[in-house]
N, C-alpha and C positions, 0 to 999 in steps of 0.2 A: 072223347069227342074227336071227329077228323077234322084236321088244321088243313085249309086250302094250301095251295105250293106257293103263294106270295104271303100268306100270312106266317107262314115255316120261315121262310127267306127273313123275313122281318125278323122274327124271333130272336134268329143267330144274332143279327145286326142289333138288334136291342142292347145284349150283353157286353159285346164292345165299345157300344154308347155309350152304357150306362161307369162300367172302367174307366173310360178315359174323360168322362167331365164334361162332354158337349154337350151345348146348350142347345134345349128342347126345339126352337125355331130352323136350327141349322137340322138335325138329328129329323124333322120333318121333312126340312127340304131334300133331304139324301134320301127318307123312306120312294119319295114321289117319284114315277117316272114324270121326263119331259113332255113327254108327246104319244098317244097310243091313237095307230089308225087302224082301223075296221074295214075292211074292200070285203063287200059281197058284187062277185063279179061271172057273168055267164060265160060256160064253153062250149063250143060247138061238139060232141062225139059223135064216135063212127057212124052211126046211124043216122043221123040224119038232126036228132032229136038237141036241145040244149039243158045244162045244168046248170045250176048258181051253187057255186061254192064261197065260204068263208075262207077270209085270211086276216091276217094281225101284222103289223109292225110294232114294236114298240123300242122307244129310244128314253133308256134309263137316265143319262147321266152323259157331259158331254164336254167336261166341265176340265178336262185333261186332254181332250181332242177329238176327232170325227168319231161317231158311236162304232162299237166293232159288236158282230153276234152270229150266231148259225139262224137258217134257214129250217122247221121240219114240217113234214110232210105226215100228217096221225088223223085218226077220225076222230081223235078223242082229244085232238089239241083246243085250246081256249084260251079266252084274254087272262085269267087267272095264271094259266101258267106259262104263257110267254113273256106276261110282268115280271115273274120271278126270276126265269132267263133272265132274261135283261139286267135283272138287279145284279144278279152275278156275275153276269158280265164287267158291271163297272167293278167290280172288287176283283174278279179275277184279271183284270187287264191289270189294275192299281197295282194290286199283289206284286207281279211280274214287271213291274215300272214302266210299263206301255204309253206308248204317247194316243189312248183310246179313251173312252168312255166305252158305256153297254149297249148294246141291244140284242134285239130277239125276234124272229116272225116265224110263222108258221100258215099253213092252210089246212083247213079239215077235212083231210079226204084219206083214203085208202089209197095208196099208191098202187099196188098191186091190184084193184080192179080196175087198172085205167089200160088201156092201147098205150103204147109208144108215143102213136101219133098223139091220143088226148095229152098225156103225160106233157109232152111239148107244147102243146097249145095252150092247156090250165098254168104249165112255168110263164110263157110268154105275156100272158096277160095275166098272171100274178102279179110278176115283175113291172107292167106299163102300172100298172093298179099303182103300187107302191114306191114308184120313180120321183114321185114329189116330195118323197124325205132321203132318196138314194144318194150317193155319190162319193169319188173317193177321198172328198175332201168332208164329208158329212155322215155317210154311215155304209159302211162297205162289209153283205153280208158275207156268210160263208157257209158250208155244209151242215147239218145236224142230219138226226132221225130222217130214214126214210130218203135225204140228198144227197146226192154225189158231183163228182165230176162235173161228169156230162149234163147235170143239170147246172151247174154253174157255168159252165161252156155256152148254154141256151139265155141264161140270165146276163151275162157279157156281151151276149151276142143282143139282145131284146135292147140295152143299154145304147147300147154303139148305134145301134139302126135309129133308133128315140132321136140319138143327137149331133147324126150326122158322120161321125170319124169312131172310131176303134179305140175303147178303154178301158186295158188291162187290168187295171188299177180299180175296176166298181166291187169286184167280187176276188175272192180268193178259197182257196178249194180247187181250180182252177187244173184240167190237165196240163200236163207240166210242158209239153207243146204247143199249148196254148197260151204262156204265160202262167201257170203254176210255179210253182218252186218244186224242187225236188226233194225227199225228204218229208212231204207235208201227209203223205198214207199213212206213216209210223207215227207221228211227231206226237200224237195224244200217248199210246202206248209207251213211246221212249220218256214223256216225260212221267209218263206211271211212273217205270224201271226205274228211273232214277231215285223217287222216291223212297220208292223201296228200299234201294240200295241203300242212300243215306239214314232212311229209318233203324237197319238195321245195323248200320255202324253205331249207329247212338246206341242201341238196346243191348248191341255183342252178339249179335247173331251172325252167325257165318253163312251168307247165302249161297253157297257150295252147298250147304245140308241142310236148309231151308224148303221148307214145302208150302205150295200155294195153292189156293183155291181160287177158280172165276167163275163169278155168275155173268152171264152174256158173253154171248161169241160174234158180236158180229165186230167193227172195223177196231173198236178201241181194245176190246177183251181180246181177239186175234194176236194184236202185235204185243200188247202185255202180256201175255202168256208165252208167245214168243221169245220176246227180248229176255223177261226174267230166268226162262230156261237158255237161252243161247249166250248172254251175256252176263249174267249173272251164276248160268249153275244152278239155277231153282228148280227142284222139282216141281212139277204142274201136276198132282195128283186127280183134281179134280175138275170139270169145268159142264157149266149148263148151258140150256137157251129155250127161249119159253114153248119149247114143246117138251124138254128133258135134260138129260145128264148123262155126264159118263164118268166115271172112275176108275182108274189105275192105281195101287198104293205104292207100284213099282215106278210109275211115273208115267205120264201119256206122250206118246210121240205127236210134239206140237205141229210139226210141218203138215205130217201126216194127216194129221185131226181138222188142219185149215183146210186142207184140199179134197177129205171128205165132207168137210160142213157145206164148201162151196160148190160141188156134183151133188149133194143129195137136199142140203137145204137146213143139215138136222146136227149133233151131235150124238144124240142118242143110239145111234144106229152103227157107229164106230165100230169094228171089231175088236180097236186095240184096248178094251176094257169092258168093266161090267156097268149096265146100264142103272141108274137112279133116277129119283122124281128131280124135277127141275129148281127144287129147294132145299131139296140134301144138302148143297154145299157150302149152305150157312152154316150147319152143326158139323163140321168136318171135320178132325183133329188136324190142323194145320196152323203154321206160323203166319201165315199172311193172305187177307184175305179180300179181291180185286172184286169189289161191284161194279159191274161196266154192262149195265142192261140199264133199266128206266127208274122215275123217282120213284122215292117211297118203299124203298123192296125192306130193307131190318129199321122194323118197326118193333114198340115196348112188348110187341107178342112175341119175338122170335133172337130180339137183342141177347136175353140170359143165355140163349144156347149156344151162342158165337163161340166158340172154341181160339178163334186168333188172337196171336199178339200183336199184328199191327192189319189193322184196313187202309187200304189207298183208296178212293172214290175215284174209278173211273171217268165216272157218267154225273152231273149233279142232282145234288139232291136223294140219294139214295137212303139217307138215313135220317127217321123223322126225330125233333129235338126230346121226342122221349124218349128214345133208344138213344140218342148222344147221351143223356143221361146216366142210363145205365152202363154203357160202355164205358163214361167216365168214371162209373163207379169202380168196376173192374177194373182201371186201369187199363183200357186196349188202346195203344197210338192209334185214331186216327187222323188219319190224312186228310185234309177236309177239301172239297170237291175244287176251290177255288184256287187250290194251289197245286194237289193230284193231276188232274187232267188239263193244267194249264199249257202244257207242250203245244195242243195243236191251236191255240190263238197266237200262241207264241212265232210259232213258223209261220202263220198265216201272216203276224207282223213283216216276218222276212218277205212275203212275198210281194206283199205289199211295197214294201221299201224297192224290193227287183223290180217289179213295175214302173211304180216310179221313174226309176233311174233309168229302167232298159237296160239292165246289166245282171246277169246274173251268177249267181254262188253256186261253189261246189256241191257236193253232198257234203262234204267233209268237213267243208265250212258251216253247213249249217249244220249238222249234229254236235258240232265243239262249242257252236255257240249255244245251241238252246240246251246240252251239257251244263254248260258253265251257270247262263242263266237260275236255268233248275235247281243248282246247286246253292247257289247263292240267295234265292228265293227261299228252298229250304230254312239254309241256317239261319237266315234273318226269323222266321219265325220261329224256330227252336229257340233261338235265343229271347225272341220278345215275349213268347213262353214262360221259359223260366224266368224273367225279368218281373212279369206280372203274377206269377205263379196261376197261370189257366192253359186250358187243354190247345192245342194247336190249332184250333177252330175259330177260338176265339181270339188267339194272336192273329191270325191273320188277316182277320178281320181290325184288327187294333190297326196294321201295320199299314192297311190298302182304307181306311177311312180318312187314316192321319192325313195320305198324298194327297186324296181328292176334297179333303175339308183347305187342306194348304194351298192346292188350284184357287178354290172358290172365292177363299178371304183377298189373293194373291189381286184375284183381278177382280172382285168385288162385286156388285150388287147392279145388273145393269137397266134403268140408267141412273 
């Protein structure tokens, strides 16, 4: 049977519930988002003509501070699985001790059939749509799927004009000229690497002679593939994207590979290697393996043939609870998405904080911190891991329900 992406979400969270003893009433109230809004809202396009498009907001949990979540742009997005976002959200900000809650939105459209100019106009009044749960004291989104920059540039900008004066502080993602932070293109990838890194101190593997495989090439599988090669020494043997694959067993030249992906569009077409289907590099022989494309990809069909010894979740959701199964069965660490890919909420904290203040941090400052962070994230669930005797999935979910059930009771039942 297929498990919708919020009934998956729940799942995980079940098991840590059911661990640690919380009573059914509260264990309810954490399943629940707060608030889900629906804007079907018309654009003007080039032609003359108008279209109604859908969008979602959803604000999880808020319960630790103003909601935080990405922004994506999919023809195939829905209230199902921007729920699920969201839900993540409040765990993966917990996780990493964020002064957040979750949230999530999205619009259902093709980005790539749109003009510049629609593209503009559908962000702008997306954005007015959804301004009555916005703010940086309330829910301040950020990039996913399909957004960037310069669309949050657009959403900063639709904000400010709403209310009069200039506020840095509604969105983050932000060009770093415009109040972004610096550091914040890498910061999901960096906190991959790190993972990594630390996984494979725990296991004894030496990532000097460690080989990796990524499915997804675009911003987060980019600098993961990157980093774990330039910083770590990893070979990058393999890497796809949903048109195809490339392989090298001598290792891909990573720079090289970003800067044909981004002139041609593709991987597959690379010289520096031989070409594969675009799911070869689940069954790879390699030590470590980066899913950073979309959910649902190692499912109970294709989980036996994983060849890795450790997965980092780039992206969430990539692996549904019947493949966590089997992977636990086999023993594969993985890294579960809320702690994996938690770098880039993390720096978007920083940048938030820069806002804020009107002051801003090095690069240097901020990779030492969200370093540090990372690291420290980690071992807290390696250890609450072994403390519980369950897979890392599930501590960290133990470790980010404890904070935001401790909020709840803290400040109580209001009124």
């Amino acid at each position: 049977m297929n498990m919708g992406l919020f009934e998956m979400a729940i799942s995980n969270f079940n098991r840590a519930v059911a661990i640690m003893g919380i009573d059914e009433e509260y264990a309810e109230m954490l399943r629940r988002p707060k608030r889900c809004l629906i804007v079907d809202f018309p654009v003007l396009m080039d032609d003359g003509s108008v279209k109604v498009f859908t969008g979602y907001r959803v604000q999880h949990n808020t319960a630790r501070g103003p909601a935080k979540g990405g922004i994506r742009y999919h023809p195939e997005t829905n209230l199902d699985e921007v729920k699920a976002l969201a839900f993540w959200m409040t765990w993966k900000t917990s996780l990493m001790d964020l002064p957040f809650g979750g949230a999530k939105g999205g619009v259902r459209v093709d980005p790539k059939s749109l003009s510049e100019k629609e593209l503009r106009r559908l962000s702008r009044r997306y954005f007015s749509e959804i301004q009555i749960m916005i703010g940086p004291q309330h829910d301040i989104p950020a990039p996913d799927v399909n957004t960037n920059p310069d669309i949050m540039a657009v959403y900063m900008d639709t904000y400010s004009m709403n209310i009069g004066h200039t506020e840095l502080g509604v969105v983050t993602g932000k060009p770093v000229r415009l109040g972004g932070s610096k550091g914040r293109e890498e910061a999901t990838g960096r906190g991959v690497m790190v993972t990594v890194r630390e996984a494979c101190r725990e296991l004894g593997i030496e990532t000097s002679k460690a080989t990796v495989a990524v499915q997804g090439f675009g911003n987060v599988g980019m600098y993961s593939a990157l980093l774990c090669n330039h910083e770590l020494g990893c070979k990058i043997i393999a890497v796809s994207d949903s048109k195809g694959g490339i392989f090298n067993p001598n290792g891909l030249n990573i720079q090289e590979l970003i800067e044909h992906k981004k002139s041609t569009g593709k991987v597959d077409s690379f010289p520096g290697g031989e070409r594969i289907g675009k799911d070869d590099v689940f069954e790879m022989d390699v030590d470590i393996l980066i899913p950073a494309a979309l959910e649902n990809a190692i499912t109970e069909d294709n989980a036996h043939k994983i060849k890795a010894k450790i997965i980092s979740e780039g992206v969430n959701g990539p692996i549904t609870p019947e493949a966590d199964k089997i992977l636990n069965q086999r023993r594969v660490m993985v890294i579960p998405d809320i702690l994996a890919n938690a770098g880039g909420v993390t720096v978007s904290y920083f940048e938030w904080v820069q806002d804020l203040q009107a002051f801003f941090w090095s690069l240097e400052q901020i990779r030492e911190t969200l370093e540090s962070m990372m690291t420290e994230a980690f071992k807290e669930t390696l250890d609450t891991a072994k403390k519980y005797g369950v897979d890392l999935r599930t501590a960290a979910y133990i470790i980010a329900i404890d904070r935001v059930m401790y909020a709840i009771k803290k400040r109580g039942i209001y009124p």
